[in-house]
N, C-alpha and C positions, 0 to 999 in steps of 0.2 A: 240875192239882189233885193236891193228895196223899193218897194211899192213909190216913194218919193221919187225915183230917177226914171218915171215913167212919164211920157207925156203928158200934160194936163189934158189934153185932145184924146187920148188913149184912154186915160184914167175914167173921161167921163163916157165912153164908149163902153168902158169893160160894167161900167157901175149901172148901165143903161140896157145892162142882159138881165134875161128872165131866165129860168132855174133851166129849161130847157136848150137856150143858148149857151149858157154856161158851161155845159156838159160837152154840147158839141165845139166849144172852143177849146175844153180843157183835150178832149180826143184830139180836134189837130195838133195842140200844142205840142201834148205828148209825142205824137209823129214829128212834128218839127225837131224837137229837143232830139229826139232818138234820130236825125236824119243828119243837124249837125255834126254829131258825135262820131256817125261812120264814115268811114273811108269813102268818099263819093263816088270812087273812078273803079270800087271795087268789082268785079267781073262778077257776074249771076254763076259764070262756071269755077269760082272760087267759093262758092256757099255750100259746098257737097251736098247739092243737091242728085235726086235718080236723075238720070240719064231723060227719060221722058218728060219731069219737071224742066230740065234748064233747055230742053228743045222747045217747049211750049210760051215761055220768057222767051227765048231768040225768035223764034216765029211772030209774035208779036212784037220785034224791035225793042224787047225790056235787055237788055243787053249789063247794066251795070246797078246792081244797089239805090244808086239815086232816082235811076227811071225806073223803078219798083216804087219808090215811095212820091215821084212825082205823078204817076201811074194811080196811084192810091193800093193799097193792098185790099180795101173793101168793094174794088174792081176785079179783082183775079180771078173770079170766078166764070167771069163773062168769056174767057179767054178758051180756045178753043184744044180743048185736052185738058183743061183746069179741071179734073174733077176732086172729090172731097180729100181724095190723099194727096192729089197732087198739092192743092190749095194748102192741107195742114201742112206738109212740108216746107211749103216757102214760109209761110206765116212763122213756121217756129225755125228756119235758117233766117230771118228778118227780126227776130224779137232777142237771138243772141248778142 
């Protein structure tokens, strides 16, 4: 895509970030781009995920892919059974 088919309202918003916004914009983007691309409607119990991972996503109503990444994945922690294995797990069942 080129930077030209951007809005000029856009353009001068993106031009109007410090090196610190920048980084945080390029991290959503990248979740956004990667959120496009998956199958939205895809079931948290299609990620083979353990058994204790995809209970602790349904318990908290994350139910599909897209409310994982509407969820934020830098939230899964907070989530009550999330601990460190649980959390790598989803993280690397979400970044294939």
């Amino acid at each position: 895509m080129e930077i030209n088919k951007l809005s000029d309202s856009l353009k001068d918003d993106l031009e109007s970030l410090n090196l610190m916004e920048c980084k945080i914009a390029h991290q959503w983007l990248t979740g956004r781009i990667r959120l496009l691309k998956q199958p939205h409607g895809k079931s948290v119990r299609e990620l083979n995920l353990s058994k204790r991972a995809v209970t602790t996503l349904l318990n908290s109503k994350l139910l599909t892919v897209r409310d994982i990444e509407i969820f934020g994945m830098e939230n899964i922690h907070i989530l009550r059974g999330a601990g460190s294995k649980v959390l790598a797990e989803i993280s690397q069942a979400m970044n294939k």
